[in-house]
C-alpha positions as CSV (number, residue, x, y, z in Angstrom):
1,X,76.5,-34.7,-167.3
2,X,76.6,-37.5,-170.1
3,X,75.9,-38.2,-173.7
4,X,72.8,-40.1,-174.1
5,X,74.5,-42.1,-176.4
6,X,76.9,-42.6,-173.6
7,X,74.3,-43.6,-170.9
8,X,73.2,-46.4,-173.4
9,X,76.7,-47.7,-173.5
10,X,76.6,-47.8,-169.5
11,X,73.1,-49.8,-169.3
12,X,74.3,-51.9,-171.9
13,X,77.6,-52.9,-169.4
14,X,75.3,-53.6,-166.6
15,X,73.2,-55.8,-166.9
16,X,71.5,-57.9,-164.0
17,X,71.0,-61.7,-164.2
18,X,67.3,-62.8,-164.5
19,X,67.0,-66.5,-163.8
20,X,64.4,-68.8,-166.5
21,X,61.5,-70.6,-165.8
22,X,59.1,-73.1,-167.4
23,X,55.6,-71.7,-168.4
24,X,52.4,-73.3,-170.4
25,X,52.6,-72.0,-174.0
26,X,48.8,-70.8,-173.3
27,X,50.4,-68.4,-170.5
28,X,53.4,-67.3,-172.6
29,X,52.1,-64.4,-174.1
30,X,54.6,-61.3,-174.0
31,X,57.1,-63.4,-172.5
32,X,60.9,-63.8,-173.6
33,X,61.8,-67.0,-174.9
34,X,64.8,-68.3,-173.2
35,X,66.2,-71.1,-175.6
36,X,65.4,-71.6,-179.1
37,X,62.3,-73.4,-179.9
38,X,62.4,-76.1,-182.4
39,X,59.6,-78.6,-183.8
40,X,59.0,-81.6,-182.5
41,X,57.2,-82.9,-185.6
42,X,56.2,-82.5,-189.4
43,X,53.5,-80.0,-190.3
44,X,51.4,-81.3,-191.6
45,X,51.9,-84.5,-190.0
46,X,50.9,-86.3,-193.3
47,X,49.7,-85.7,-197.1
48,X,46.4,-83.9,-197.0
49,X,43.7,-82.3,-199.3
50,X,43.5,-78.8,-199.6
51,X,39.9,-79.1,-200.9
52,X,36.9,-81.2,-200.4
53,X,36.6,-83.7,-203.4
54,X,37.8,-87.1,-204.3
55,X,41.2,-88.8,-203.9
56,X,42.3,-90.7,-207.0
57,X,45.3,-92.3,-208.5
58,X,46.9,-89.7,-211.3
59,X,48.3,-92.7,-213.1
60,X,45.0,-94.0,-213.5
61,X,43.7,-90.7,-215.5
62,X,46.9,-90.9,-218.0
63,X,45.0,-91.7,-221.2
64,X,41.5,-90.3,-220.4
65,X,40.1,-87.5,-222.0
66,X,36.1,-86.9,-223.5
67,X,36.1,-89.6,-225.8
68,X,37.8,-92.0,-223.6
69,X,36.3,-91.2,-219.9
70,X,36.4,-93.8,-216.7
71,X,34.1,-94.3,-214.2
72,X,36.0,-94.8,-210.6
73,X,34.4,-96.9,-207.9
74,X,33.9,-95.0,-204.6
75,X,35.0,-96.7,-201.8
76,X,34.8,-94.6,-198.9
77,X,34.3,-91.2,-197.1
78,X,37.4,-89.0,-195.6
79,X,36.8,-86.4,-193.2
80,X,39.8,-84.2,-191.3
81,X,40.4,-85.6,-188.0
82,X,39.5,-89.6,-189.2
83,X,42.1,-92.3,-189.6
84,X,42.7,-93.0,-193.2
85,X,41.8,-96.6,-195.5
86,X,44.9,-98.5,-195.1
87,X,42.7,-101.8,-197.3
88,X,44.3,-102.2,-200.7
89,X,43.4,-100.0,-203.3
90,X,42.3,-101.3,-206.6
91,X,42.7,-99.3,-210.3
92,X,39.8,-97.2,-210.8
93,X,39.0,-96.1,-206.9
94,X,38.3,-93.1,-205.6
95,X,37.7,-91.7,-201.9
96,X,35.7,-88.6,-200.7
97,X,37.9,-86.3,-199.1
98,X,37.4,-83.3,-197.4
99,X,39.6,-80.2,-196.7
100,X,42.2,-81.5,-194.7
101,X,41.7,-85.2,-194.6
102,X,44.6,-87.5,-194.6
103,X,45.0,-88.4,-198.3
104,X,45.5,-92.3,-198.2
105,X,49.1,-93.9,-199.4
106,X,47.5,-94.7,-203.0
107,X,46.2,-92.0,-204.0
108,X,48.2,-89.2,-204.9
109,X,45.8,-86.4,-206.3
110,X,42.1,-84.6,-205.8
111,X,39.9,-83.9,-207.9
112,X,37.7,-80.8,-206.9
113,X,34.0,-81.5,-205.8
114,X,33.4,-78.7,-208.3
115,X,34.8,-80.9,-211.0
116,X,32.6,-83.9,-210.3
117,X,30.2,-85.7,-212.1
118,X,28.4,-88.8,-210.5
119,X,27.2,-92.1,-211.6
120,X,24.1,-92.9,-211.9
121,X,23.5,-89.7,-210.4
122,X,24.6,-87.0,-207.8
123,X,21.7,-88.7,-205.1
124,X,22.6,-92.0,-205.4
125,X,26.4,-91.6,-206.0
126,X,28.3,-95.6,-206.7
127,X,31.0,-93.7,-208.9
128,X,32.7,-90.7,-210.4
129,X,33.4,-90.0,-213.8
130,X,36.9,-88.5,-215.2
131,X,37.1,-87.6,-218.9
132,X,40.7,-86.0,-218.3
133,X,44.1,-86.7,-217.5
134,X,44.1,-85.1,-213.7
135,X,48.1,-83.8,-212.9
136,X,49.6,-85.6,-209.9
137,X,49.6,-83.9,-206.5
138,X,46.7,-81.5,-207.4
139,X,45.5,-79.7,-204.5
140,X,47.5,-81.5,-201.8
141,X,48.9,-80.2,-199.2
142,X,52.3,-82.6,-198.3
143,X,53.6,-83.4,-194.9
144,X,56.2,-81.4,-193.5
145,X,55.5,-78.3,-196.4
146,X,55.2,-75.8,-193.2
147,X,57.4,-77.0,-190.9
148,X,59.8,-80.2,-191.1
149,X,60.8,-82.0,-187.5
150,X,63.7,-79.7,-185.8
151,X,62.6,-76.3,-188.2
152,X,63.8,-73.4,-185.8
153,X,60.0,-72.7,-184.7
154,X,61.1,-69.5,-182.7
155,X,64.7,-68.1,-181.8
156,X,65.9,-67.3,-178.2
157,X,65.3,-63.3,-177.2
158,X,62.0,-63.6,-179.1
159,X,59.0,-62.1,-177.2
160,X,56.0,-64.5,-177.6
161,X,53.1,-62.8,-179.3
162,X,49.6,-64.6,-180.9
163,X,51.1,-65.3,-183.9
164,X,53.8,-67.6,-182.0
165,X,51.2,-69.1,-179.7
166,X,48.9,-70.5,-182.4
167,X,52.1,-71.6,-184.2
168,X,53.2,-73.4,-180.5
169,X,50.0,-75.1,-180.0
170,X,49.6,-76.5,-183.6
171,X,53.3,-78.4,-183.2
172,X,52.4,-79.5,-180.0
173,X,54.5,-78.1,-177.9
174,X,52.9,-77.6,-174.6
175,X,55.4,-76.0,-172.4
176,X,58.5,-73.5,-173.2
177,X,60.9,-72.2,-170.9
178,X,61.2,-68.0,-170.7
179,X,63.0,-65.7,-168.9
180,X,61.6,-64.6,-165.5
181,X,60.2,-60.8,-165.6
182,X,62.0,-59.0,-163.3
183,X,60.5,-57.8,-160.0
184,X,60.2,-53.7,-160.2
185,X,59.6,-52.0,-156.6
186,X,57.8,-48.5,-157.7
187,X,58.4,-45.3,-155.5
188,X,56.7,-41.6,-156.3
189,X,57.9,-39.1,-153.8
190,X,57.1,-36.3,-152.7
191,X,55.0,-34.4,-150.1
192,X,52.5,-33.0,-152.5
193,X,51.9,-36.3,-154.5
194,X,48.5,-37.4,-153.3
195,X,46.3,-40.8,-153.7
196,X,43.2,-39.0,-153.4
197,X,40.8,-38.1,-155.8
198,X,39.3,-34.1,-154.5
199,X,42.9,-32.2,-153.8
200,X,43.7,-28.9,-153.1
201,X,45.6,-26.9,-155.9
202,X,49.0,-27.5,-153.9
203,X,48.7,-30.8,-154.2
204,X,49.5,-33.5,-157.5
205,X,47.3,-36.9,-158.2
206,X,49.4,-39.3,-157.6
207,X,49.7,-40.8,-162.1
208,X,53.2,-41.5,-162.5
209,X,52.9,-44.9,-160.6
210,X,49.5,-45.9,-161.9
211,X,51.0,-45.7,-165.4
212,X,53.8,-47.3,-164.9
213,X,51.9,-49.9,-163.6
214,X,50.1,-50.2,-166.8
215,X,53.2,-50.9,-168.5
216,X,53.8,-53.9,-167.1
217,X,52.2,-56.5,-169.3
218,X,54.0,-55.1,-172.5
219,X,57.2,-54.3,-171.2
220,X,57.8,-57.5,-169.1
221,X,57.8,-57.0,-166.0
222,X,56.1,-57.3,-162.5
223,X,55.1,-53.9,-160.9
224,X,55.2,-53.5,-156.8
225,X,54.0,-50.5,-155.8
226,X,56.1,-49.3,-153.1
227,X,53.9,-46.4,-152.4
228,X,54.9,-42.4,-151.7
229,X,57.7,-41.4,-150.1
230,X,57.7,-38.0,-148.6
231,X,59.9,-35.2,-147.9
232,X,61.8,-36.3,-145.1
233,X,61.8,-40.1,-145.8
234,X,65.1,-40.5,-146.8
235,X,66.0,-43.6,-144.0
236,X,63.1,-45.2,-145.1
237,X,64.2,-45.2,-148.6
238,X,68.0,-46.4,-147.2
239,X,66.0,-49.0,-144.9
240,X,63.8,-50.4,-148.6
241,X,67.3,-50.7,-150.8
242,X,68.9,-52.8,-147.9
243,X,65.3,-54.9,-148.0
244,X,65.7,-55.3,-151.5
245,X,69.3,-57.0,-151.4
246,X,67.9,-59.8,-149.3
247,X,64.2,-59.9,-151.3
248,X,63.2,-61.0,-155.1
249,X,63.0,-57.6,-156.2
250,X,65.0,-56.8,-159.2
251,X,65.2,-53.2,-159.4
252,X,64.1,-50.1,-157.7
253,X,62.4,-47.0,-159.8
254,X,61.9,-43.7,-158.5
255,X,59.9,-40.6,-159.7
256,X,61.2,-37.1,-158.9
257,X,63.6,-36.3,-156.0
258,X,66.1,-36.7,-158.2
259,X,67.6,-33.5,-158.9
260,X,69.1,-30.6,-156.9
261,X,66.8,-29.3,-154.1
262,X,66.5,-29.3,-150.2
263,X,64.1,-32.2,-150.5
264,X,66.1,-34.1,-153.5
265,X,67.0,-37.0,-151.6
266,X,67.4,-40.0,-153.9
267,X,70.9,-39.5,-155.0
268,X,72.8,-39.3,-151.9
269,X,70.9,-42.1,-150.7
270,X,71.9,-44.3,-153.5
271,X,75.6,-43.0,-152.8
272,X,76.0,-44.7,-149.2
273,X,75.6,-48.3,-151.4
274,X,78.9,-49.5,-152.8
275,X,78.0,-49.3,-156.6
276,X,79.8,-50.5,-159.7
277,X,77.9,-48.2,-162.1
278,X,76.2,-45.3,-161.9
279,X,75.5,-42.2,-163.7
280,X,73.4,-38.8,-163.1
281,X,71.8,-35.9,-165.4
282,X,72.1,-37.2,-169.0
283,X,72.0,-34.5,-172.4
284,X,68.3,-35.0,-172.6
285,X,64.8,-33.4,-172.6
286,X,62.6,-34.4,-171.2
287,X,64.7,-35.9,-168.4
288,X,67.7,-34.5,-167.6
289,X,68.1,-35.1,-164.1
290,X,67.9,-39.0,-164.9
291,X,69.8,-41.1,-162.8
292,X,70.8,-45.2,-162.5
293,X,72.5,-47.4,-160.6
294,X,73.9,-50.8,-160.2
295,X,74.6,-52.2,-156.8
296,X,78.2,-53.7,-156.5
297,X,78.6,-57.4,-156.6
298,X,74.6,-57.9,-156.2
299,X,72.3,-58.4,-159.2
300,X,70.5,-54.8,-158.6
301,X,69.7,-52.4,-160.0
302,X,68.2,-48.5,-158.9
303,X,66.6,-45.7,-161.4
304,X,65.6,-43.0,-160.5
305,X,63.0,-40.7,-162.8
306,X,62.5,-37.1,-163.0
307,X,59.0,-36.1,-161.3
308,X,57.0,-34.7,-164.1
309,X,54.9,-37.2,-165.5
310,X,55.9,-36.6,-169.1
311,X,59.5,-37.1,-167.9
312,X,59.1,-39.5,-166.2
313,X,57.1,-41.2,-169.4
314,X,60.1,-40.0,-171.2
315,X,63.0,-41.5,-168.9
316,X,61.0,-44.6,-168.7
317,X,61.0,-45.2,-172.3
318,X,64.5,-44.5,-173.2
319,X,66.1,-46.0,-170.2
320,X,64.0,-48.4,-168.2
321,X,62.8,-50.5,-171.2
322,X,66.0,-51.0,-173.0
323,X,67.5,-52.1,-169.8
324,X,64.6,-54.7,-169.7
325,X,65.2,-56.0,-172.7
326,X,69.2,-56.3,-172.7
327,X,69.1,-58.0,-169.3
328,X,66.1,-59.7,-170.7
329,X,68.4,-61.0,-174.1
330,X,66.2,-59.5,-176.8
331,X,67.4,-57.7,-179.7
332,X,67.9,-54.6,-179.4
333,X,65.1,-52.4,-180.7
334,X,65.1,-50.6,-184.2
335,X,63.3,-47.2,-184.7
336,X,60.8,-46.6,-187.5
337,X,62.2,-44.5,-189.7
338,X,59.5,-41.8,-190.8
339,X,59.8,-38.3,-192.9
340,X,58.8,-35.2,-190.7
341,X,56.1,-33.1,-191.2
342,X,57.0,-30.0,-189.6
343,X,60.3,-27.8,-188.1
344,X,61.7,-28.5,-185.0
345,X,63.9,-26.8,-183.2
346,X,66.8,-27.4,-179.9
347,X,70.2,-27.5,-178.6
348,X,72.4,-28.9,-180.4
349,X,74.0,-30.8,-177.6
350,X,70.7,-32.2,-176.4
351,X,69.1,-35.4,-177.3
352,X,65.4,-34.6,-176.9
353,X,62.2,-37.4,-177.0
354,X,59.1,-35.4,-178.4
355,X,55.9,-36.1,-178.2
356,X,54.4,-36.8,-181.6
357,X,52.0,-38.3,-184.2
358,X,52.4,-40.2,-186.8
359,X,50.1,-40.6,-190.0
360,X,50.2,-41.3,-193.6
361,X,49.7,-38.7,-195.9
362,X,47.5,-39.0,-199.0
363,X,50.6,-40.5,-201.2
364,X,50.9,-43.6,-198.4
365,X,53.9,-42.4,-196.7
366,X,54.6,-42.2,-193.1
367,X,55.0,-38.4,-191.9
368,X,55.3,-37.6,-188.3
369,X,54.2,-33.9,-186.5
370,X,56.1,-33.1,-184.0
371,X,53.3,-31.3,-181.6
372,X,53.1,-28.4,-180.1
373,X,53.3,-28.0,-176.1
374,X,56.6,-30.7,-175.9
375,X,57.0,-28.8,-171.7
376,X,57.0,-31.4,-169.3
377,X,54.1,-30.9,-167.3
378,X,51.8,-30.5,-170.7
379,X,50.0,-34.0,-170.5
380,X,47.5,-33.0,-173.1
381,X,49.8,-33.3,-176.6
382,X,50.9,-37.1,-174.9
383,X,47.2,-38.4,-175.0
384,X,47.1,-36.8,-178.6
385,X,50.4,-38.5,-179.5
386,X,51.0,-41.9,-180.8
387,X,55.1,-42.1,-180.8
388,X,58.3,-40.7,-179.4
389,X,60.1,-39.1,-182.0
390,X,64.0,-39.0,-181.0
391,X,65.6,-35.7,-182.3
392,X,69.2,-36.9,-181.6
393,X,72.1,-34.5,-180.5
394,X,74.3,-33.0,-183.0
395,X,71.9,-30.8,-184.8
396,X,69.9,-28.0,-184.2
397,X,67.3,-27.3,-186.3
398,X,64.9,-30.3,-188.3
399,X,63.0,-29.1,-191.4
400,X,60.2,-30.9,-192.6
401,X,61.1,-34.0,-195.1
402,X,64.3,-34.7,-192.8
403,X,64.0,-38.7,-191.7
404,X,63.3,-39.3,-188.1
405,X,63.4,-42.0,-186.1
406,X,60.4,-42.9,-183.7
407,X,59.4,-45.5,-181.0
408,X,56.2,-47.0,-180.0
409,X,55.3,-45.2,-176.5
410,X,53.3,-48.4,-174.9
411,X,55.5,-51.7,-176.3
412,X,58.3,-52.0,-177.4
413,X,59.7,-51.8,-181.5
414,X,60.8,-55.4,-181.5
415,X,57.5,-56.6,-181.1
């Protein structure tokens, strides 16, 4: 049995190749950016207002003031999305201009509708009149202030959320290229796992593959559902590893069958493949029987997951999805560090993922309970939890205000 700290180490030396591929920036969301992105363009393309109003010359307001005001000509409408007066501009113009309309070359500064007062009157407007000196650039918005042609628009590992897609869009960039999601072949096992909904009381609903499943979208990857195996399918198991060197599947995941009974068959399965890693029962709870493996010279990769579904959950977490993202090339995740709110207590060898809540108390800090009912089978405290809290090896006991470190259960900390 190994470290989890030493488990990482061996995911983090096997990784799998996953090939890229060219998507629509529409379809991109939750995918991994393969190259970094950079603009094509300034943004905003050209000097704009910031506010409907009029478009004047600042130089033409220098000596202007109450006793001294100037009526300027108006010589045109500007709305956002029209091209703007290229005709010469004469001293003493002014343009209409509305929020985001191209500011034309003469004119360097807006006056707020707010501020105006029309000549001979607001219904039949021929002119505005300033009685002040008006700064230049008021209330514009200059070309290139957000982004300037080749800004870094996003870096390469990044995982593609709203936020970048609106960003995307705006600078025009209509395709990206991303990293392929790996192909994930899903087994449960197990004669008593059942897909039916009435059971008998020796039987289990079949959940751990259904949530898995539901991970998919946030944790980058395609889901095959493989189905049950039962007790004594062992070949067929043998005969779907062989399939999946020859197919587009990625990796194989397992739940239960994994540890040391009659029935257990998944290990010494995975033994009859030449492997180049591997590794079995890790120094963890929930979990322990945990197992990967990397098949040797073929970009594969096998895990298989203890049987409980909160294990399973667990295992998943902790060792699935940070495989995903290394072979994936994003960063590597960073827990939220929060203050906890209760004791805890466990081996001190064992590294143990709890099932917990976090809040904010009255003061605005984080504080996360540790709940009660942390057994494996107990799927009750998981719906009522909102994080994994990671209660790392090397200690024993955790009072309350010691600093934890917890993880999102349904995506991932880097996003």
């Amino acid at each position: 049995m190994i470290s989890y700290i030493h488990s990482q180490k061996i995911l983090k030396k096997a990784p799998i190749k996953i090939g890229d591929e060219i998507i629509h920036t529409k379809n991109s969301q939750n995918r991994v950016v393969s190259l970094n992105i950079f603009s094509k363009y300034n943004y905003p393309a050209a000097n704009n207002a910031a506010f409907d109003g009029f478009a004047v010359n600042s130089k033409d307001t220098k000596f202007l003031n109450k006793n001294s005001p100037q009526k300027f000509k108006i010589i045109g409408s500007m709305i956002a999305g029209t091209k703007p007066i290229t005709k010469k501009i004469k001293k003493f113009e002014s343009v209409e201009i509305m929020t985001g309309g191209i500011i034309p070359k003469a004119f360097d500064t807006i006056i707020p509708i707010e501020q105006i007062i029309f000549y001979p009157n607001k219904d039949n407007p021929k002119y505005i009149v300033v009685d002040k000196k008006i700064n230049k650039h008021q209330h514009v918005r200059f070309a290139g202030s957000d982004y300037k042609k080749n800004d870094l628009i996003i870096k390469k590992g990044t995982i593609i959320n709203s936020n970048h897609i609106l960003a995307l869009k705006t600078l025009g960039i209509k395709k990206i290229k991303v990293k392929k999601k790996p192909n994930i072949l899903f087994f449960s096992t197990g004669n008593e796992i059942s897909d039916s909904e009435n059971i008998p009381a020796w039987k289990v609903r079949n959940s751990n593959g259904p949530y898995i499943n539901s991970l998919n979208e946030n944790f980058l990857f395609n889901f095959i559902n493989g189905g049950i195996l039962r007790d004594n399918h062992a070949f067929i198991f043998k005969k779907q590893i062989r399939k999946m060197l020859r197919s587009n599947i990625d990796i194989i995941v397992t739940s239960g069958a994994i540890s040391a009974g009659k029935f257990d068959f998944i290990p010494s399965v995975i033994k009859t493949f030449k492997l180049s890693n591997y590794f079995k029962g890790v120094e963890i709870k929930p979990g322990k029987p945990v197992l990967f493996a990397k098949i040797k010279g073929k970009e594969k990769a096998l895990f298989g997951l203890p049987g409980n579904p909160i294990s399973t959950a667990a295992c998943y977490r902790f060792f699935v999805n940070p495989y995903l993202l290394n072979i994936l090339g994003v960063q590597t995740e960073k827990p939220i560090k929060t203050i906890l709110k209760n004791t805890y207590a466990k081996r001190k060898n064992m590294t143990h993922f709890v099932k917990a809540k976090l809040s904010s108390s009255n003061s605005g800090t984080l504080q996360l309970e540790a709940l009660k009912g942390q057994d494996s089978f107990r799927i009750k405290p998981f719906t009522q939890s909102n994080m994994w809290a990671v209660f790392p090896a090397g200690k024993q006991s955790f009072k309350k205000g010691d600093m934890i470190d917890c993880f999102f259960p349904n995506y991932p900390n880097t996003i």
